[in-house]
mmCIF file of the N, C-alpha and C atoms, coordinates in Angstrom:
data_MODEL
# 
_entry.id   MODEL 
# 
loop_
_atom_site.group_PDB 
_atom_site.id 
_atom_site.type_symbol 
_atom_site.label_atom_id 
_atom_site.label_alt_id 
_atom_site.label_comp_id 
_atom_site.label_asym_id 
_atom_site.label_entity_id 
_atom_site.label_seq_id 
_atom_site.pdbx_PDB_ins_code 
_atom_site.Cartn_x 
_atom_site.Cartn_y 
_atom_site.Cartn_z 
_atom_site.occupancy 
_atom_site.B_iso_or_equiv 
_atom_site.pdbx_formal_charge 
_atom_site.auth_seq_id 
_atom_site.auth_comp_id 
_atom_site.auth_asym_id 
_atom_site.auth_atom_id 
_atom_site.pdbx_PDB_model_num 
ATOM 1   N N  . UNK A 1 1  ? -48.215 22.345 -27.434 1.00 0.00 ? 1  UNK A N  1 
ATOM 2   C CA . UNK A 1 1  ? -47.695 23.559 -26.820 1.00 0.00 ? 1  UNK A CA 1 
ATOM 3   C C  . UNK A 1 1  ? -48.765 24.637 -26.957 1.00 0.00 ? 1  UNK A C  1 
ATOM 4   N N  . UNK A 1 2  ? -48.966 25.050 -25.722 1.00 0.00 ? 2  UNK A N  1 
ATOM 5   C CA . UNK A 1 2  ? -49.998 26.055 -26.017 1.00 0.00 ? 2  UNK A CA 1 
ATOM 6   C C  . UNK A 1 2  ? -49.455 27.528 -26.640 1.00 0.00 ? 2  UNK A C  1 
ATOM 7   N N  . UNK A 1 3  ? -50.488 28.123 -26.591 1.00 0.00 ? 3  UNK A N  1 
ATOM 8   C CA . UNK A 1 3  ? -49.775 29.632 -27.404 1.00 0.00 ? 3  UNK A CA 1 
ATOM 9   C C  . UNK A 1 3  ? -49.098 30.462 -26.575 1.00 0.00 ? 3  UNK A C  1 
ATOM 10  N N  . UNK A 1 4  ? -48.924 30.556 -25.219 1.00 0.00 ? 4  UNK A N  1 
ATOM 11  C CA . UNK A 1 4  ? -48.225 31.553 -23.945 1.00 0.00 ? 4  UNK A CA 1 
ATOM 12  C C  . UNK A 1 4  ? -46.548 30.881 -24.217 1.00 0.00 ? 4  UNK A C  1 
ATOM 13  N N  . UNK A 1 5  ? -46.604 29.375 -24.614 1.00 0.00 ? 5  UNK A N  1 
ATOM 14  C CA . UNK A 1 5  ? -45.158 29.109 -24.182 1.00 0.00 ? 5  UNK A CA 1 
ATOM 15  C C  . UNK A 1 5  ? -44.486 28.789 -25.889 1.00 0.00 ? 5  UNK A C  1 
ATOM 16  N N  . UNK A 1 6  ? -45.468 29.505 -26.764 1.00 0.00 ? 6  UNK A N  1 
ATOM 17  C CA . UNK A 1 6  ? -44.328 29.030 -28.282 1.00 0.00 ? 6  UNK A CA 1 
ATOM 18  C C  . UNK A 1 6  ? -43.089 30.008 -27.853 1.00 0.00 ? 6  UNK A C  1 
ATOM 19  N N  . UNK A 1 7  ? -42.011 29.304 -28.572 1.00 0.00 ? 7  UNK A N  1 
ATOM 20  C CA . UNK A 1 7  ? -40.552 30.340 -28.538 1.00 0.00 ? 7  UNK A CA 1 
ATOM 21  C C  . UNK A 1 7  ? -40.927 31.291 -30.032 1.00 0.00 ? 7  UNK A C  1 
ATOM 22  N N  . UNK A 1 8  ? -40.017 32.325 -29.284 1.00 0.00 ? 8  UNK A N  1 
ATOM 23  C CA . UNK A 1 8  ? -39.877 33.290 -30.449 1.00 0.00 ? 8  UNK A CA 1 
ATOM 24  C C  . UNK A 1 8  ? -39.680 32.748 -31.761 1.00 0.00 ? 8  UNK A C  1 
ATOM 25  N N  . UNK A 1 9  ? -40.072 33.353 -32.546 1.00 0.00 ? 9  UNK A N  1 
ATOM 26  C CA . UNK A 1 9  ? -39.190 33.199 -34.289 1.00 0.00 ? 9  UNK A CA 1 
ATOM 27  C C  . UNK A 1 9  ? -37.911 33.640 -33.992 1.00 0.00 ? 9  UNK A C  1 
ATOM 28  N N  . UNK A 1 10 ? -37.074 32.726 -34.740 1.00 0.00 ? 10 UNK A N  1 
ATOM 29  C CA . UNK A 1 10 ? -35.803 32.701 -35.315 1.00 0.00 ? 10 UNK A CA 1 
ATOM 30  C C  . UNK A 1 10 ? -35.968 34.123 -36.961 1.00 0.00 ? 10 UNK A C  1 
ATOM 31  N N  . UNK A 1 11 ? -34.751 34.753 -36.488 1.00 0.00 ? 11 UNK A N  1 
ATOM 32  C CA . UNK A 1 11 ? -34.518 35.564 -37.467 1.00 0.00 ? 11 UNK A CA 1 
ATOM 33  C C  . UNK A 1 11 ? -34.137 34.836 -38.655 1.00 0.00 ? 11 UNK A C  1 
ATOM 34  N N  . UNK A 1 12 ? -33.252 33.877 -38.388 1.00 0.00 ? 12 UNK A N  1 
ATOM 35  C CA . UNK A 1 12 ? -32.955 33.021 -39.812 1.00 0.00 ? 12 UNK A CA 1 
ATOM 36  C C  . UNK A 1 12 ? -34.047 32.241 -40.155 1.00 0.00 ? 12 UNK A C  1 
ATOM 37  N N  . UNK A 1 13 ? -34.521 32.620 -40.926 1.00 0.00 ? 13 UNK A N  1 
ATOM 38  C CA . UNK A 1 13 ? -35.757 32.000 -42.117 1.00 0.00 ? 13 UNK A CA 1 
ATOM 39  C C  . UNK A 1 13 ? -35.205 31.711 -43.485 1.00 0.00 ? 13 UNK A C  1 
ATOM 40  N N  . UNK A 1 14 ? -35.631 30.746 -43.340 1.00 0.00 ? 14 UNK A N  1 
ATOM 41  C CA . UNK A 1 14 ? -35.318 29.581 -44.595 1.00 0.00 ? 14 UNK A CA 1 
ATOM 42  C C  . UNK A 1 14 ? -36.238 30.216 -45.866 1.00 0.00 ? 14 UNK A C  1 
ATOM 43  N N  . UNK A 1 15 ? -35.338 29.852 -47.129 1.00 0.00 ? 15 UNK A N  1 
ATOM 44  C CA . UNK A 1 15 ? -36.610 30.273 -48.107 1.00 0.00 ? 15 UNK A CA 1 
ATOM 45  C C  . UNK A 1 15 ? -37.620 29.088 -47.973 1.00 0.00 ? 15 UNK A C  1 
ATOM 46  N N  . UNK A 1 16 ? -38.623 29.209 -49.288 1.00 0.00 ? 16 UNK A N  1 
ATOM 47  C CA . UNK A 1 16 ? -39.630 28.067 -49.255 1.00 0.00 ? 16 UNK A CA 1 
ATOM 48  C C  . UNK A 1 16 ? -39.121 27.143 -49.790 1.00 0.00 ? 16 UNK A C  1 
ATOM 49  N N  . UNK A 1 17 ? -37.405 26.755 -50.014 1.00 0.00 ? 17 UNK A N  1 
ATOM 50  C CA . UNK A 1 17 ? -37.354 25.870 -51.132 1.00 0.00 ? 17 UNK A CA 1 
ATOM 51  C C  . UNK A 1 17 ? -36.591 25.132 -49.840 1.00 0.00 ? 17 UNK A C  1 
ATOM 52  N N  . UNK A 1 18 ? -36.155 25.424 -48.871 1.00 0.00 ? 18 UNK A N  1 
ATOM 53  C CA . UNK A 1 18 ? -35.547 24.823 -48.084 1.00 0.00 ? 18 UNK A CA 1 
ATOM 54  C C  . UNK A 1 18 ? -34.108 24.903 -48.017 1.00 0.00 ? 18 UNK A C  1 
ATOM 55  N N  . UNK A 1 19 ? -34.043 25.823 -48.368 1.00 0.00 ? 19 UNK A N  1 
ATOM 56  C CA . UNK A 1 19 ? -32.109 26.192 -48.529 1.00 0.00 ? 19 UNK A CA 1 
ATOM 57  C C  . UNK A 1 19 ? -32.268 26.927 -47.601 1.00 0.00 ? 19 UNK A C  1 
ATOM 58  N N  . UNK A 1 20 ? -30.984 26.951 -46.547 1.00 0.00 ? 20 UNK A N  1 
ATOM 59  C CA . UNK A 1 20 ? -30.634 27.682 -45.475 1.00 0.00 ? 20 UNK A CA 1 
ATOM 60  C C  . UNK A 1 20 ? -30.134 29.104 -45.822 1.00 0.00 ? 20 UNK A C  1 
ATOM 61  N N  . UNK A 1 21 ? -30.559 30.449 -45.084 1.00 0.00 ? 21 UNK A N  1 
ATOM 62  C CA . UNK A 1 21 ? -29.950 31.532 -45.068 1.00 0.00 ? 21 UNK A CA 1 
ATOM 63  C C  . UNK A 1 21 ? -28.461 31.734 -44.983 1.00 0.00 ? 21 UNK A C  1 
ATOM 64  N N  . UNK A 1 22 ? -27.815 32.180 -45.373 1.00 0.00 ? 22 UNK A N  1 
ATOM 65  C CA . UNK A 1 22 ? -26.516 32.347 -45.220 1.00 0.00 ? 22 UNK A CA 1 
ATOM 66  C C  . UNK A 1 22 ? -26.943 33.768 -44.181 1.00 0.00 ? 22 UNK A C  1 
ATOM 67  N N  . UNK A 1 23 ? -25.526 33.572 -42.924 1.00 0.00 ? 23 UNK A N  1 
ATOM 68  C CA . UNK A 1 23 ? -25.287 34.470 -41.963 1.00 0.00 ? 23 UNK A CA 1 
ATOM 69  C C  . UNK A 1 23 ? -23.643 35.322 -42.421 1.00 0.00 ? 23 UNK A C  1 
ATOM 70  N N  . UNK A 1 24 ? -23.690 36.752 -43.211 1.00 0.00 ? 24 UNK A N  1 
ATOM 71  C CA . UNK A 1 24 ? -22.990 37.492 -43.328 1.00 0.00 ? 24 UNK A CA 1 
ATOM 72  C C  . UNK A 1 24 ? -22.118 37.632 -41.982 1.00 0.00 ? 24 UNK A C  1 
ATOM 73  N N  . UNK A 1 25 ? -21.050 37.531 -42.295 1.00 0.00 ? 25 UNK A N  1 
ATOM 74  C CA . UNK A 1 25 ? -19.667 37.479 -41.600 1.00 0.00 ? 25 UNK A CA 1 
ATOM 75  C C  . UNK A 1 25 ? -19.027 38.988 -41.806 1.00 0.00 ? 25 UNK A C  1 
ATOM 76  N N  . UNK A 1 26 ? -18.553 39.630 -40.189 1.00 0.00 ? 26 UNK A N  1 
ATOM 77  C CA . UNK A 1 26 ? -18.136 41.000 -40.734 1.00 0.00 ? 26 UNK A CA 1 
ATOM 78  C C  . UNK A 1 26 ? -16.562 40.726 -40.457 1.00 0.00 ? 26 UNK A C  1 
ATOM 79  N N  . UNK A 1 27 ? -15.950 41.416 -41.234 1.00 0.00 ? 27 UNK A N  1 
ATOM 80  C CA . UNK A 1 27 ? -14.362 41.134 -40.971 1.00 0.00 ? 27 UNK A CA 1 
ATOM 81  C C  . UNK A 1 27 ? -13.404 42.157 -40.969 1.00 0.00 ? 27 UNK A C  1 
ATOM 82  N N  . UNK A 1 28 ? -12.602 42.542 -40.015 1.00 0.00 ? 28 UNK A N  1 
ATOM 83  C CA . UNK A 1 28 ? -11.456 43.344 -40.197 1.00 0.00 ? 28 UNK A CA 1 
ATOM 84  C C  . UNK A 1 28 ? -10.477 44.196 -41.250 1.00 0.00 ? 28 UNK A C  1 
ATOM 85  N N  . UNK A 1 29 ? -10.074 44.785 -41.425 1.00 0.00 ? 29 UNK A N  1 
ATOM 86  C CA . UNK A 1 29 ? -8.913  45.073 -42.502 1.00 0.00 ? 29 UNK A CA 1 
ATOM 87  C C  . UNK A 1 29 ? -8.279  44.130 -42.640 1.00 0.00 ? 29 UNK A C  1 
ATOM 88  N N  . UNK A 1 30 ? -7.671  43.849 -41.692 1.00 0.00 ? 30 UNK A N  1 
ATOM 89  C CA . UNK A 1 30 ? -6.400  42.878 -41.593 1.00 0.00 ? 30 UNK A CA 1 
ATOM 90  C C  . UNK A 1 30 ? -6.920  41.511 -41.973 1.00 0.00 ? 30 UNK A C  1 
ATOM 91  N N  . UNK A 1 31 ? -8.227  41.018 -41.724 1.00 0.00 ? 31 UNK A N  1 
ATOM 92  C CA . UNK A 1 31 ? -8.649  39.688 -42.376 1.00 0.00 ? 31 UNK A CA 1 
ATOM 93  C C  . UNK A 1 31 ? -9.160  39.997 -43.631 1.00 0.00 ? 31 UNK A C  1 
ATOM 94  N N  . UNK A 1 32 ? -9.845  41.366 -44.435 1.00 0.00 ? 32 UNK A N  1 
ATOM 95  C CA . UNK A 1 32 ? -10.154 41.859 -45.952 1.00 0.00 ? 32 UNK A CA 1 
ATOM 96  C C  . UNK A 1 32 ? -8.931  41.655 -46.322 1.00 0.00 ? 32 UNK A C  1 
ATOM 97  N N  . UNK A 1 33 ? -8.038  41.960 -45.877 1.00 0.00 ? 33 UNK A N  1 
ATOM 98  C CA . UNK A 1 33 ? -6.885  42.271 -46.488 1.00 0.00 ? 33 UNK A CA 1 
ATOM 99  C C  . UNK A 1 33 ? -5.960  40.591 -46.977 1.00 0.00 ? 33 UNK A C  1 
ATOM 100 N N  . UNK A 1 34 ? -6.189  39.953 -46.125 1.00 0.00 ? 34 UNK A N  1 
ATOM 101 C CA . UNK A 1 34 ? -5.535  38.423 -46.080 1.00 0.00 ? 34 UNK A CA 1 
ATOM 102 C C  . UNK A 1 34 ? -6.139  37.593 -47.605 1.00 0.00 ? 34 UNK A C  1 
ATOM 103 N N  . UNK A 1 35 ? -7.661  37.971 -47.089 1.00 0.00 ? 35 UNK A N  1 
ATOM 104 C CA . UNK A 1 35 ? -8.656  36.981 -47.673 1.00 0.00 ? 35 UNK A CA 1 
ATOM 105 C C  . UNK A 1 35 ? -8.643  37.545 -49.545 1.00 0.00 ? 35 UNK A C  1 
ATOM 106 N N  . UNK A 1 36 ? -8.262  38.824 -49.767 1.00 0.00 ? 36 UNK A N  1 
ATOM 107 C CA . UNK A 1 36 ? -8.333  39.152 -50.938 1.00 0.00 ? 36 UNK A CA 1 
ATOM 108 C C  . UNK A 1 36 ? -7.001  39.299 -51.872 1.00 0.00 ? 36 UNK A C  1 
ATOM 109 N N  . UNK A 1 37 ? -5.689  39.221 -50.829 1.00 0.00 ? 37 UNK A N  1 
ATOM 110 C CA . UNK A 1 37 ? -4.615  38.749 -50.893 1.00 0.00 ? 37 UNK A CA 1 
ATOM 111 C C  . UNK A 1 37 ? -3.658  40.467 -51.755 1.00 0.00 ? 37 UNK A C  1 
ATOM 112 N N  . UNK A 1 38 ? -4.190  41.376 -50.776 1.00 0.00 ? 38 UNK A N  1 
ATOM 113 C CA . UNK A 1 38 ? -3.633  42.843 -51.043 1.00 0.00 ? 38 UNK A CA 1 
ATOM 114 C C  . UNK A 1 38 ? -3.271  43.487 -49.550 1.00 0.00 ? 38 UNK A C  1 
ATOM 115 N N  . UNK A 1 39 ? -2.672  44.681 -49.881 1.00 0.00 ? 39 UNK A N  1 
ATOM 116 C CA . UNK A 1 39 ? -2.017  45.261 -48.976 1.00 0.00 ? 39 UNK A CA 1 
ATOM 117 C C  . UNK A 1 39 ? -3.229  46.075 -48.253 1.00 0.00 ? 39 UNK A C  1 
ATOM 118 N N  . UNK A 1 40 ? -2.599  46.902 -47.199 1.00 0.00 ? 40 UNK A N  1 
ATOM 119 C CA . UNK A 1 40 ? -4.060  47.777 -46.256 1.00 0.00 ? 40 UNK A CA 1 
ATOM 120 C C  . UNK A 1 40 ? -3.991  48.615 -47.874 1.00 0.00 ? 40 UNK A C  1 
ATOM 121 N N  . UNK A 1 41 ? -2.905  49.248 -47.453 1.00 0.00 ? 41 UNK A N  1 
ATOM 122 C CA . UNK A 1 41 ? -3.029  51.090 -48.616 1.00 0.00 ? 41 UNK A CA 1 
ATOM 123 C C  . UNK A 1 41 ? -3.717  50.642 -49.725 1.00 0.00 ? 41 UNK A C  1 
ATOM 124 N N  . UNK A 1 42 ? -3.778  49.224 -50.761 1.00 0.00 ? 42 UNK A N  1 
ATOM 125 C CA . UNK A 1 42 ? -4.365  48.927 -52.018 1.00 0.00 ? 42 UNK A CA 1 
ATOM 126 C C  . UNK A 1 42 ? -6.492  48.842 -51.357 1.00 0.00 ? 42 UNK A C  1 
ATOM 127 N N  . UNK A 1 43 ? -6.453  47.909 -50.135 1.00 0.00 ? 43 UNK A N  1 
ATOM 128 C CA . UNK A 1 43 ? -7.709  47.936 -49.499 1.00 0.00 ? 43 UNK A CA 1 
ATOM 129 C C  . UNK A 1 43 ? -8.455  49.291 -48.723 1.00 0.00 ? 43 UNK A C  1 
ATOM 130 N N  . UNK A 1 44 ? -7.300  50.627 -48.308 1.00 0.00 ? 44 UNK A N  1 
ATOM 131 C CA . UNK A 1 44 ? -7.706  51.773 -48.625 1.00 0.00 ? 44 UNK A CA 1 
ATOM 132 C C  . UNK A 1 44 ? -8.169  52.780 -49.366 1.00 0.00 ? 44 UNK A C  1 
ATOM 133 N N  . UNK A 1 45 ? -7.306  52.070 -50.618 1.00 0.00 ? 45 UNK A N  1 
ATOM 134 C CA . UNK A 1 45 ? -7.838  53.222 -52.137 1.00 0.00 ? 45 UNK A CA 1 
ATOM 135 C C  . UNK A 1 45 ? -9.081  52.251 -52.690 1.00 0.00 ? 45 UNK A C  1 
ATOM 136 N N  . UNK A 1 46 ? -9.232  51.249 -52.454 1.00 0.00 ? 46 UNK A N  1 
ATOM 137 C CA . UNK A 1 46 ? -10.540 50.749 -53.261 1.00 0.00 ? 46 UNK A CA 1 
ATOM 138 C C  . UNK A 1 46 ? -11.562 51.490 -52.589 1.00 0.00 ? 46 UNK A C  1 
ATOM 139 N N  . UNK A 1 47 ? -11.720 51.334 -51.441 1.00 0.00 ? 47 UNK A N  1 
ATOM 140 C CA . UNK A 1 47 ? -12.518 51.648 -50.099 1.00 0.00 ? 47 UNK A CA 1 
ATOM 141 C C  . UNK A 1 47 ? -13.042 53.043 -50.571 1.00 0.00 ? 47 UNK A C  1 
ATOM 142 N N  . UNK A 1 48 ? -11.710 53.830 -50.857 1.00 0.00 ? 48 UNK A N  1 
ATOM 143 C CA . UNK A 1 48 ? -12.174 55.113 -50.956 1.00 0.00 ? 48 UNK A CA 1 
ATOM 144 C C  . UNK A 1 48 ? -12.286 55.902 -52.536 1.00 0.00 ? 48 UNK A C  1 
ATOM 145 N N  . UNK A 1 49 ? -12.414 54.991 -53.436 1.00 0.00 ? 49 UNK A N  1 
ATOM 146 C CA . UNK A 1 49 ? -12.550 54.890 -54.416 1.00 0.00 ? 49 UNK A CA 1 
ATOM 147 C C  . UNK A 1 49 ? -14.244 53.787 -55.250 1.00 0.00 ? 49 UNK A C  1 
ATOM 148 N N  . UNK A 1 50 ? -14.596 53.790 -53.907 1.00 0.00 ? 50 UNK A N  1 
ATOM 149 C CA . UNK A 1 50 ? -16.343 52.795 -53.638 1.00 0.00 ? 50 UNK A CA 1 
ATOM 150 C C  . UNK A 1 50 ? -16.107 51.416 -54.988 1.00 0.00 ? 50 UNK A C  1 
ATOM 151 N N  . UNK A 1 51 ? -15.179 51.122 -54.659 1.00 0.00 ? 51 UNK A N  1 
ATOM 152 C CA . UNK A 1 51 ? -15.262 49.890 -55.240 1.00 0.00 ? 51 UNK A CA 1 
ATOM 153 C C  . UNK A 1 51 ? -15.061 48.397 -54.493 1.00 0.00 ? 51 UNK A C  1 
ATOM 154 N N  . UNK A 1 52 ? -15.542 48.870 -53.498 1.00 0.00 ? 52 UNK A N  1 
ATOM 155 C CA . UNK A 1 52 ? -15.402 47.727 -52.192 1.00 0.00 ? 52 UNK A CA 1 
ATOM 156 C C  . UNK A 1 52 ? -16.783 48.376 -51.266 1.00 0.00 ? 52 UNK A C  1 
ATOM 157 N N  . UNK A 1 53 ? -17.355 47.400 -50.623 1.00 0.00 ? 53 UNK A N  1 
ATOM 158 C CA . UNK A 1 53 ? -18.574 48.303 -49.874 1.00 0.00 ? 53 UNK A CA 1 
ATOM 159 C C  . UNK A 1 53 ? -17.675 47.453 -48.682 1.00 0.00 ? 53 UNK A C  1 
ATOM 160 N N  . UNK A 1 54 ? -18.156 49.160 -47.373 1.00 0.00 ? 54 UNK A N  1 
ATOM 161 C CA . UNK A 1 54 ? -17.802 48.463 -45.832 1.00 0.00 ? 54 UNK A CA 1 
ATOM 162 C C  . UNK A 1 54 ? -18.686 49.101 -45.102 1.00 0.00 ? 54 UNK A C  1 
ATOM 163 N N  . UNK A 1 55 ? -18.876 48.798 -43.787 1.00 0.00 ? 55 UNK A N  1 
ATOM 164 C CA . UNK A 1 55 ? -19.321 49.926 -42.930 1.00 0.00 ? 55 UNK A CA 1 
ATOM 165 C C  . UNK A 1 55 ? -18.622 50.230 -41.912 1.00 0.00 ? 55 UNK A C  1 
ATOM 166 N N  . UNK A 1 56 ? -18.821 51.461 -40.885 1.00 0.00 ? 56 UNK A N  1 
ATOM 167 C CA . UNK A 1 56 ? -18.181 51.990 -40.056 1.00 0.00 ? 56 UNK A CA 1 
ATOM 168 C C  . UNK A 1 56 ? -18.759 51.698 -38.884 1.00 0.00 ? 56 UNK A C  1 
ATOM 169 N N  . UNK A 1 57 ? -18.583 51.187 -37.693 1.00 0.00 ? 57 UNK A N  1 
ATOM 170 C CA . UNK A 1 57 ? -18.993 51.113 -36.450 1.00 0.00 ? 57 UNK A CA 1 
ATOM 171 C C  . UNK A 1 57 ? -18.822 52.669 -35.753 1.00 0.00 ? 57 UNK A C  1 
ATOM 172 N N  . UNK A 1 58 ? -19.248 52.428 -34.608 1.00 0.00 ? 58 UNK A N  1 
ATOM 173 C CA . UNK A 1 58 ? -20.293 53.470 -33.580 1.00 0.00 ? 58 UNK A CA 1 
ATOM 174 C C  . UNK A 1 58 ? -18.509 54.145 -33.048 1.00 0.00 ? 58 UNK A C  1 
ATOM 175 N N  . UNK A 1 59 ? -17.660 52.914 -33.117 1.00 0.00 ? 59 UNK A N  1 
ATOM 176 C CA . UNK A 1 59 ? -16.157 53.379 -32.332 1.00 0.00 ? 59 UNK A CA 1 
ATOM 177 C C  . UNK A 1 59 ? -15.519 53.882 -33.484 1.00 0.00 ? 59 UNK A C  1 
ATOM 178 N N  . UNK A 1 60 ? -15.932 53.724 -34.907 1.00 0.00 ? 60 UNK A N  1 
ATOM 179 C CA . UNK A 1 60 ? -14.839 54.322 -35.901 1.00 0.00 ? 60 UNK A CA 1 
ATOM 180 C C  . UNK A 1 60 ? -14.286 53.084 -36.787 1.00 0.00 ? 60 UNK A C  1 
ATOM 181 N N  . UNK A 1 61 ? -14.491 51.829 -35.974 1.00 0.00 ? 61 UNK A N  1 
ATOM 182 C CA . UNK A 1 61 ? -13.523 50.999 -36.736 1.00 0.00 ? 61 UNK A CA 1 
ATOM 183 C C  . UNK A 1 61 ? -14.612 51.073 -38.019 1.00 0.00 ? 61 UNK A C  1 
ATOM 184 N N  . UNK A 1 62 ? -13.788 50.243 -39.112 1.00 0.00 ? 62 UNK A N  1 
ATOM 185 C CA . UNK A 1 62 ? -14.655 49.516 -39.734 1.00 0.00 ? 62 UNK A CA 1 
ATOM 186 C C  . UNK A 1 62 ? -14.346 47.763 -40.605 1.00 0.00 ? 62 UNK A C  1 
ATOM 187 N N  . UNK A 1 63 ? -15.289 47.757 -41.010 1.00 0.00 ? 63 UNK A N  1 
ATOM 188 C CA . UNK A 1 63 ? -15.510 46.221 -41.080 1.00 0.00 ? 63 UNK A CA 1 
ATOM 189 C C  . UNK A 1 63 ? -16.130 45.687 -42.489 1.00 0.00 ? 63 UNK A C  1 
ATOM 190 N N  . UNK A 1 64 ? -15.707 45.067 -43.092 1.00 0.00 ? 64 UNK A N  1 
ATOM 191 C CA . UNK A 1 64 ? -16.065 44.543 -44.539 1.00 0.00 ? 64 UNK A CA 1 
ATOM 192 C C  . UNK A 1 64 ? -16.900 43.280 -44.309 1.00 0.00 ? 64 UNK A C  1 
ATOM 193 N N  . UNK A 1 65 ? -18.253 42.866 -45.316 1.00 0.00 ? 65 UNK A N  1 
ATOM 194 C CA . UNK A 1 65 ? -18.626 42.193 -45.542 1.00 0.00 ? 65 UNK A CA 1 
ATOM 195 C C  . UNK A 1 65 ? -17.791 40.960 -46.056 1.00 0.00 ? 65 UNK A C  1 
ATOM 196 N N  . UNK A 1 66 ? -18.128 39.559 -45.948 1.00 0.00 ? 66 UNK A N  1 
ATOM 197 C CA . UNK A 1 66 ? -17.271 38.712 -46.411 1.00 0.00 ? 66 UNK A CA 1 
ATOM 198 C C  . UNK A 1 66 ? -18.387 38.706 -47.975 1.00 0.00 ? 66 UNK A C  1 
ATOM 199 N N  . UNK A 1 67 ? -19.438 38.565 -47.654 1.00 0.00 ? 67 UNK A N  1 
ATOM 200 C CA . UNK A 1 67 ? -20.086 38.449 -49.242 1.00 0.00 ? 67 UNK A CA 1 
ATOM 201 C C  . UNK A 1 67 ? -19.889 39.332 -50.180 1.00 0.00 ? 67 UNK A C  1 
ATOM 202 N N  . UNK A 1 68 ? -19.019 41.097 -49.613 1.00 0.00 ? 68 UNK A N  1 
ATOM 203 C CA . UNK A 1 68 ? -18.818 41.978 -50.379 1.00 0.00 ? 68 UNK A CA 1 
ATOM 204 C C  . UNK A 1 68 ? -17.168 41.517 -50.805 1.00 0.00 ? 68 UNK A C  1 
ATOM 205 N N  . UNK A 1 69 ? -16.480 41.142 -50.370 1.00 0.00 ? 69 UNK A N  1 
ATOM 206 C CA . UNK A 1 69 ? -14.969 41.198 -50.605 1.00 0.00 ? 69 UNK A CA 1 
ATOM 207 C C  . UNK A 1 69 ? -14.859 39.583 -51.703 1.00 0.00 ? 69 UNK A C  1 
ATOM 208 N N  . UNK A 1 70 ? -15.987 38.752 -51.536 1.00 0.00 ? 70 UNK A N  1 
ATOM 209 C CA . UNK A 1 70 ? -16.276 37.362 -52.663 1.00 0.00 ? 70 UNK A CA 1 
ATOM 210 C C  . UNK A 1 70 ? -16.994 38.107 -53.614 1.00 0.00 ? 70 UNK A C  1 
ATOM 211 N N  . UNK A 1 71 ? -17.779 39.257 -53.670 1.00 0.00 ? 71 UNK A N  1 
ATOM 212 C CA . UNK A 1 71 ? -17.850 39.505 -55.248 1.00 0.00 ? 71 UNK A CA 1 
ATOM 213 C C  . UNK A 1 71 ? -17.115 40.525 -55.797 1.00 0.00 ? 71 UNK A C  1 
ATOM 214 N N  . UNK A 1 72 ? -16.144 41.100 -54.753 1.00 0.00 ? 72 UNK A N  1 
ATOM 215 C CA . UNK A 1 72 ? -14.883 41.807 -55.510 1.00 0.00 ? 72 UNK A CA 1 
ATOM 216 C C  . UNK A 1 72 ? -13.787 40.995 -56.200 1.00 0.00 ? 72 UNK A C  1 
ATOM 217 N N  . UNK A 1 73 ? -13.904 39.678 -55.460 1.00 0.00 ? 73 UNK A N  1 
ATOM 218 C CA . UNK A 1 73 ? -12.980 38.361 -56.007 1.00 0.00 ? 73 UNK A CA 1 
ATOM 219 C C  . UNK A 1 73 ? -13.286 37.797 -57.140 1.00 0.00 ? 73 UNK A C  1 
ATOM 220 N N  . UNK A 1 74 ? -15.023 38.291 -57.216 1.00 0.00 ? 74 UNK A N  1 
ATOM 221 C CA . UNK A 1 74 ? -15.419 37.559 -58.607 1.00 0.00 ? 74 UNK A CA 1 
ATOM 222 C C  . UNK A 1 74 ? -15.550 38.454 -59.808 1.00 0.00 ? 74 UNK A C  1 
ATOM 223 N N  . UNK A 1 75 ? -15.040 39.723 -59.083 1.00 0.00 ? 75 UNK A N  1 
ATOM 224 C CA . UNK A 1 75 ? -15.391 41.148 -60.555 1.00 0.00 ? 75 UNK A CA 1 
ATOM 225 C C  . UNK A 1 75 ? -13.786 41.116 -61.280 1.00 0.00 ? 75 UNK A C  1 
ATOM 226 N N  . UNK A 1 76 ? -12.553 40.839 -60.046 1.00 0.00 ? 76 UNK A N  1 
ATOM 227 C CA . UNK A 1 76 ? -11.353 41.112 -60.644 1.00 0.00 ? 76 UNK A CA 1 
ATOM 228 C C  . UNK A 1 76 ? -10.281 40.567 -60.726 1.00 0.00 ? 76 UNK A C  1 
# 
C-alpha cells in the first residue's frame, strides 16, 4: 500500500502489552439510576454533593460515565 491510500489511525490504540482500550459508555439518569440500584432524588444529592462525576451536554441533559458509577459501586 502506498502512502496516498494508508487509512487513517484508529483512535482506539491498544497499549503495548496488547490489551484492548476500553470505550467509556455514557448513560442516562434513568440507566445511573437502575445500574447503581437508587432512586433519581438519592442520584441527585450525590451529583450535587460531587460524589458521583457526570457531565452536562450542549441541550442540558446530562449523562454519567459507566466507569464513574463502577467505582462509586466499588467505594460504597
Amino acid at each position: 500500500m502506498n502512502p496516498k491510500q494508508q487509512r487513517p489511525a484508529s483512535n482506539n490504540h491498544s497499549p503495548s502489552d496488547g490489551t484492548p482500550v476500553r470505550q467509556d459508555r455514557y448513560l442516562t439518569e434513568r440507566e445511573a439510576c437502575e445500574i447503581l440500584g437508587v432512586s433519581r432524588s438519592t442520584l441527585v444529592r450525590w451529583r450535587s454533593l460531587q460524589q458521583i462525576g457526570f457531565c452536562r451536554l450542549p441541550s442540558g441533559a446530562i449523562r454519567y460515565r459507566l466507569s464513574d458509577l463502577e467505582n462509586c459501586m466499588r467505594r460504597y
